[in-house]
N, C-alpha and C positions, 0 to 999 in steps of 0.2 A: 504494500500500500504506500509504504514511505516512499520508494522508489517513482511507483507512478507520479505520487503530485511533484518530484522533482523535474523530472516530466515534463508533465505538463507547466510549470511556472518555466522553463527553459523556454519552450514554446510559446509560451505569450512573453517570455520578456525579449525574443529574437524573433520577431515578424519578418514575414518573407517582403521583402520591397521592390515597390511595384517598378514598373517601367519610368514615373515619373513622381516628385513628391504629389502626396496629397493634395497639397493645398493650390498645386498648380490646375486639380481637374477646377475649380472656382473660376478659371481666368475666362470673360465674358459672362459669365450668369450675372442678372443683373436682378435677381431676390431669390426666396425661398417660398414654398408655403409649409408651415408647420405644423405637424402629428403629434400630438402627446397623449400616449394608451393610457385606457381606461388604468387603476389605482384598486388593486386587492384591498377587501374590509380593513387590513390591518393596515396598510397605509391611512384610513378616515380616522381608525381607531386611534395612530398618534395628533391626528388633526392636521394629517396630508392629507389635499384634495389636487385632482388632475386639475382644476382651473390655474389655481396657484403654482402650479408647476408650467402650465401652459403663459401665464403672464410672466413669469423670472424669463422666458424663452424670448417672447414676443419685447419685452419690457428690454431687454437686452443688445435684439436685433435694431430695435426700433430707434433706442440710441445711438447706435453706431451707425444708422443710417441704412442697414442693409433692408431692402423692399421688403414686405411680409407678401406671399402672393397667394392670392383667394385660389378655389379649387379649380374655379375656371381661367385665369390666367394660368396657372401653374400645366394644364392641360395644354392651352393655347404655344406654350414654349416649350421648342424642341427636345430640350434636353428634361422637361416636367421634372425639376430642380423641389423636393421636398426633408427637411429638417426632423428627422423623427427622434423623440424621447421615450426610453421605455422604461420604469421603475419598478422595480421587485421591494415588497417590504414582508419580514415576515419579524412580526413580535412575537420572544421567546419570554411565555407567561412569569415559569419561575425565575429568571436570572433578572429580570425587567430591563432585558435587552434587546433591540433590533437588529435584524442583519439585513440591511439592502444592497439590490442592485442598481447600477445605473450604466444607461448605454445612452448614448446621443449619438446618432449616424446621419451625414448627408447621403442621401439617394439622389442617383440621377441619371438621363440613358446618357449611354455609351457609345461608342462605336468599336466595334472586335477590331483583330486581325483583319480577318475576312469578309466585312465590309458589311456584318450583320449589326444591328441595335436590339440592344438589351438594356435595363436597367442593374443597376448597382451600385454600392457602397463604395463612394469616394473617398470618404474621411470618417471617421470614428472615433470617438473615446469611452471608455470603460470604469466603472469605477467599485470596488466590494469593499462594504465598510459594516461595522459594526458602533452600535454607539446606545449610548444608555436611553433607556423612553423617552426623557422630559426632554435633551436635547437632537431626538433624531429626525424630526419633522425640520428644525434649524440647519441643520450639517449638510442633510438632502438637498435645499434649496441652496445653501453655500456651495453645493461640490457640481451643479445642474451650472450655478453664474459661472462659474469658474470657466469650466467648458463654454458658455456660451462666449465669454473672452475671450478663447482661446480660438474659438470659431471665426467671429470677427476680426480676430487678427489675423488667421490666415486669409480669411476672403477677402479683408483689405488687401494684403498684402499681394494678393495675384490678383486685383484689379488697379492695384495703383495706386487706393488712397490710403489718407492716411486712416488709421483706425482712432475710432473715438471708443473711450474705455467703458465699457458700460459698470454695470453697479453690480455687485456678486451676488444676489439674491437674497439679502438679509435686509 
């Protein structure tokens, strides 16, 4: 068992790299439209709601300038350019501890080798935390800005501007 998760933490901390950085597939998109998944009981239960996760995202882009694009613009553009949030919370009763996940991936089509279109996963961040009850509804939206920053600055950065810092979620 010990063996495997060495494993595996080898394999996520040496990702295979792509043909180009990340943040270069951004160069030309001129917005997003954003997905934030529905929120397991035990995410309500610490007093996470998907809106409040949905505005740290929107609240974020909105700052820094980058477009938010409704479902029908997002449609109407080639590359249908969308921002998805997906958050794992599971409260562990006795220890009055949380364990979540967090993933933020840009989608958007592509173009193969071979001259097909497909969608995929341009850019990603990942995040496994642990944290006591009272403050993991706090940490969750802190580690959501983070990444949205982090987002913003690469998309500034492969279209040119400069990035405006937005506010981490607290």
């Amino acid at each position: 068992m010990r063996s495997a998760l060495v494993a595996l933490a080898l394999v996520c901390a040496f990702p295979v790299a792509g043909d180009v950085p990340e943040e270069e597939s951004f160069k030309g998109v001129t917005g997003v439209m954003v997905i934030v998944e529905r929120l397991h009981e035990d995410a309500t239960a610490i007093g996470l709601e998907r809106e409040t996760l949905d505005a740290v995202v929107r609240d974020g882009l909105q700052k820094a300038g980058v477009k938010i694009l409704s479902p029908d613009e997002r449609v109407a553009d080639e590359r249908q350019p969308y921002l998805y949030v997906n958050c794992n919370v599971m409260h562990v009763n006795d220890a009055g501890l949380v364990a979540f996940s967090m993933d933020i991936e840009m989608h958007q089509r592509v173009t193969l080798a071979n001259g097909d279109k497909t969608r995929a996963q341009t850019w990603g961040k990942s995040y496994l935390g642990v944290q006591g009850r009272e403050r993991a509804a706090a940490q969750i939206r802190h580690v959501l800005g983070g990444y949205v920053t982090q987002f913003v600055e690469a998309f500034a950065k492969a279209n040119g501007k400069p990035a405006t810092a937005p506010t981490s979620g607290e």
